[in-house]
C-alpha positions in Angstrom: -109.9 105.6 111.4 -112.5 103.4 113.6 -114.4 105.0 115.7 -115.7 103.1 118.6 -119.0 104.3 120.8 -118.7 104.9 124.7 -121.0 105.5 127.5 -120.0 109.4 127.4 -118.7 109.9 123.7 -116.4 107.7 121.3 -112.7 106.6 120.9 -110.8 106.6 117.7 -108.1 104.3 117.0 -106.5 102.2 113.8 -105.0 99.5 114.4 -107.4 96.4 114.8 -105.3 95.2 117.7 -106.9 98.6 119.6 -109.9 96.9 119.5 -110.3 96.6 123.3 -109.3 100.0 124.1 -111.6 101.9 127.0 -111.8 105.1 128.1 -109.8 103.9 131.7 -106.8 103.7 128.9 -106.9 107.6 129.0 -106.3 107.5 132.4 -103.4 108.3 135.0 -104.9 105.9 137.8 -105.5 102.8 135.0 -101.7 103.0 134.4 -100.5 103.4 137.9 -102.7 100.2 138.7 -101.1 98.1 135.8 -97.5 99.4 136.9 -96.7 101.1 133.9 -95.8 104.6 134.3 -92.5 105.2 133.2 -92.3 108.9 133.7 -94.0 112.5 133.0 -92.9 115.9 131.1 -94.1 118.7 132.9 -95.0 122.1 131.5 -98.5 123.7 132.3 -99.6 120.4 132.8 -98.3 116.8 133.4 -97.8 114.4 130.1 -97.6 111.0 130.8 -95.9 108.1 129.3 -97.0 104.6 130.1 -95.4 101.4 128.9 -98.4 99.3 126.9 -96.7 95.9 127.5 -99.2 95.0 130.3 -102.1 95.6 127.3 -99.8 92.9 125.1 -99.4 96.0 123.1 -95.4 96.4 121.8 -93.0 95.7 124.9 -90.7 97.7 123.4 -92.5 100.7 122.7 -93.8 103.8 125.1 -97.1 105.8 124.5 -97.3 109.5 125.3 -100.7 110.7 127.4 -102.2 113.9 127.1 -105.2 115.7 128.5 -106.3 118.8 126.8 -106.5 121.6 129.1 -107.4 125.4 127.8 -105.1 128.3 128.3 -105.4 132.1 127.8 -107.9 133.7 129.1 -110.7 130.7 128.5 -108.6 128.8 131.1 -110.3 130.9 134.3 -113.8 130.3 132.5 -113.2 126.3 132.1 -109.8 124.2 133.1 -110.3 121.3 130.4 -114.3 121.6 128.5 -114.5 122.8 125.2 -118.0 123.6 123.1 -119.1 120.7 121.3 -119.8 121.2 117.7 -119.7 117.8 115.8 -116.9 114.9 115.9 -114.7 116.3 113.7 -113.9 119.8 115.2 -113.3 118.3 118.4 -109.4 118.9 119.4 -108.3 115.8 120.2 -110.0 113.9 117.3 -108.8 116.7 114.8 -105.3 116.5 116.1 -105.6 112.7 115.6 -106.8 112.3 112.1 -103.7 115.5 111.0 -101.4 112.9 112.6 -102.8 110.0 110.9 -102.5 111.5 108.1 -99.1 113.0 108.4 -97.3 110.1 109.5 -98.6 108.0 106.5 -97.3 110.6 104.0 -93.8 110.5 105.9 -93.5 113.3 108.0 -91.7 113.3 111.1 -94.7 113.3 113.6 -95.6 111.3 116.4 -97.6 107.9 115.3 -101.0 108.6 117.1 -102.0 105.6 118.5 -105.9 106.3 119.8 -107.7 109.5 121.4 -111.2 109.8 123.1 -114.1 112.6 123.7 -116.4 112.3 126.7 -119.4 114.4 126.2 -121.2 116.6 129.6 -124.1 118.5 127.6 -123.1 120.8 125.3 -119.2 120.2 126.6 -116.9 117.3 126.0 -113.4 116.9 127.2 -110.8 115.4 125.3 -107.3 112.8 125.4 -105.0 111.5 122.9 -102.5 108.9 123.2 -99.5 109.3 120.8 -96.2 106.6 120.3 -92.9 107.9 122.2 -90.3 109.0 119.9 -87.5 107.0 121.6 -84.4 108.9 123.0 -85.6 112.4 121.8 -85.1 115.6 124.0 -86.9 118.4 123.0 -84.8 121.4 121.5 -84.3 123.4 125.1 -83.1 120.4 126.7 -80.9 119.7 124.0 -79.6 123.2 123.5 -78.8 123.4 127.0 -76.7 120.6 127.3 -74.6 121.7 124.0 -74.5 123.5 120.8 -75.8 122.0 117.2 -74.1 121.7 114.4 -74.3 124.2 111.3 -75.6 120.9 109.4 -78.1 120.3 111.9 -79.3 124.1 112.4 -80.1 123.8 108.2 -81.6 120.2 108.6 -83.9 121.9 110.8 -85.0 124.7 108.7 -85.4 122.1 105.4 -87.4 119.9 108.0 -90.0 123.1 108.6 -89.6 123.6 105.1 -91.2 120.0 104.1 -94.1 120.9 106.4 -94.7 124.6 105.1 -94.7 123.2 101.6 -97.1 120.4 102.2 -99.7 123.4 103.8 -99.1 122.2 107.6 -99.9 124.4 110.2 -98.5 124.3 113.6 -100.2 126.1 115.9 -97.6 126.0 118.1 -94.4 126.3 116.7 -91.5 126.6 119.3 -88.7 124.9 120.6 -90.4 122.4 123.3 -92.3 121.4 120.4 -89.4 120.2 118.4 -87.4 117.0 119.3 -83.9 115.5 118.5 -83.2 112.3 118.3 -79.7 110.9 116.6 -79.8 113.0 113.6 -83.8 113.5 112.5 -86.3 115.9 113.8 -89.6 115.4 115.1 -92.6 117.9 115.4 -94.8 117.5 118.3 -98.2 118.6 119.3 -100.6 119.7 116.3 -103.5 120.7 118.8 -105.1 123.3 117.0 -102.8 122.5 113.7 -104.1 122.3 110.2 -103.7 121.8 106.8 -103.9 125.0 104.9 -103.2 126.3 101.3 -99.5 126.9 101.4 -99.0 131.1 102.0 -95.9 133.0 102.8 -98.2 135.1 105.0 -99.0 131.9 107.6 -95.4 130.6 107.1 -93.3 133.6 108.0 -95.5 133.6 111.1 -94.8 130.2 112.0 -91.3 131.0 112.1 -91.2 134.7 113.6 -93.3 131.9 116.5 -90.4 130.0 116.7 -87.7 132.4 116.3 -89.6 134.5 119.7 -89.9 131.0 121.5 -85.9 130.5 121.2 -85.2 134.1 122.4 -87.9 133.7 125.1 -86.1 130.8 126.4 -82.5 132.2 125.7 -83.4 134.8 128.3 -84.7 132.6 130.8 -81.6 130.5 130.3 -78.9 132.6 128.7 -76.6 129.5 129.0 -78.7 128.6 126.3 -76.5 127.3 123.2 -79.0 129.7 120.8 -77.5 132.7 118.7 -78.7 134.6 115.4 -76.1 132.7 113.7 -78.3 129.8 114.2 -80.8 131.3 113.3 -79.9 132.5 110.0 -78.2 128.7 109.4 -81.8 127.7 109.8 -83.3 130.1 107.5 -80.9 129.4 105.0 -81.7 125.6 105.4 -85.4 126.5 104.9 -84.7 128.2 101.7 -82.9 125.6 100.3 -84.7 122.7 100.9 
């Protein structure tokens, strides 16, 4: 990781070629100017991707833009400033350097590609910029188009099962957080993520998360290709693998 100083905080990147990077790269408007939004995912807030080829980064790749925002009840107290408390603990550098790390040891995460502080005070406010997993849907969007396969279903559950054994955390764990693409898997967003000693404990809550996030969304949608049948075809992936 090189870390590079700013007028307001620092930027973190690894590849050399990032050399140039500012903090208008972490920015909606910088993009719109260059031309290169290519789209958005929308949940609490907006996500953006941007094509770097304007940059002379990869034509042929897209990079994922994300602002950290706060939710819960912190979100009425402060929209997007977190409590500074040294480099490392700051979100979007932590979530950075678990990705880093990750990837490298061949897990199927995001590549991160760079991601920024800028400090107010005591506060600083955060961005990461991750590489596009190309033609993946996230699980709700592919569940709601058609069912998965029994093989898949268990593919997914041995895919959790690499991370639990390796002591990753997810946060986050649901089914907008998990994307298909062909046949592989890919876990997104490690804000808050971790690597921990490896702990039944911690695991089975990971996936009682996941299991709720399906049935939250199979009642908003009950179209929803989701049934405990899955479920227990994941399970039984995850104790196999």
């Amino acid at each position: 990781m090189q870390i590079k100083p700013t007028d307001a905080g620092c930027i973190v990147f690894s590849q050399a070629s990032l050399k140039a990077i500012t903090p208008d790269w972490f920015t909606f408007d910088y993009w719109q100017d260059l031309g290169a939004i290519t789209g958005s995912s929308k949940g609490r807030y907006t996500t953006w991707f941007v094509n770097p080829a304007p940059l002379s980064q990869a034509p042929e790749e897209e990079w994922v833009l994300r602002h950290y925002y706060r939710g819960g009840m912190m979100e009425k107290f402060s929209r997007d400033a977190y409590l500074y408390t040294g480099l490392k603990r700051c979100r979007a550098i932590a979530e950075f350097n678990l990705l880093e790390q990750l990837f490298k040891e061949g897990f199927a995460v995001p590549e991160p590609v760079a991601a920024q502080i800028q400090r107010s005070g005591p506060y600083y406010r955060g961005d990461i910029i991750i590489k596009r997993i190309p033609g993946a849907r996230d699980l709700v969007a592919e569940l709601s188009q058609g069912p998965m396969s029994d093989e898949k279903w268990q593919a997914l559950g041995a895919c959790i099962a690499k991370f639990h054994r390796r002591g990753v955390y997810h946060a986050d764990l649901n089914a907008k957080n998990i994307l298909l693409a062909g046949e592989n898997f890919t876990l997104i967003d490690f804000d808050r993520g971790e690597l921990k000693q490896p702990d039944s404990k911690w695991q089975q809550s990971n996936l009682d998360r996941l299991l709720r996030s399906f049935n939250k969304e199979k009642g908003k949608a009950p179209e929803l290709h989701f049934s405990q049948e899955n479920w227990q075809l994941l399970l039984a992936g995850y104790a196999q693998a």
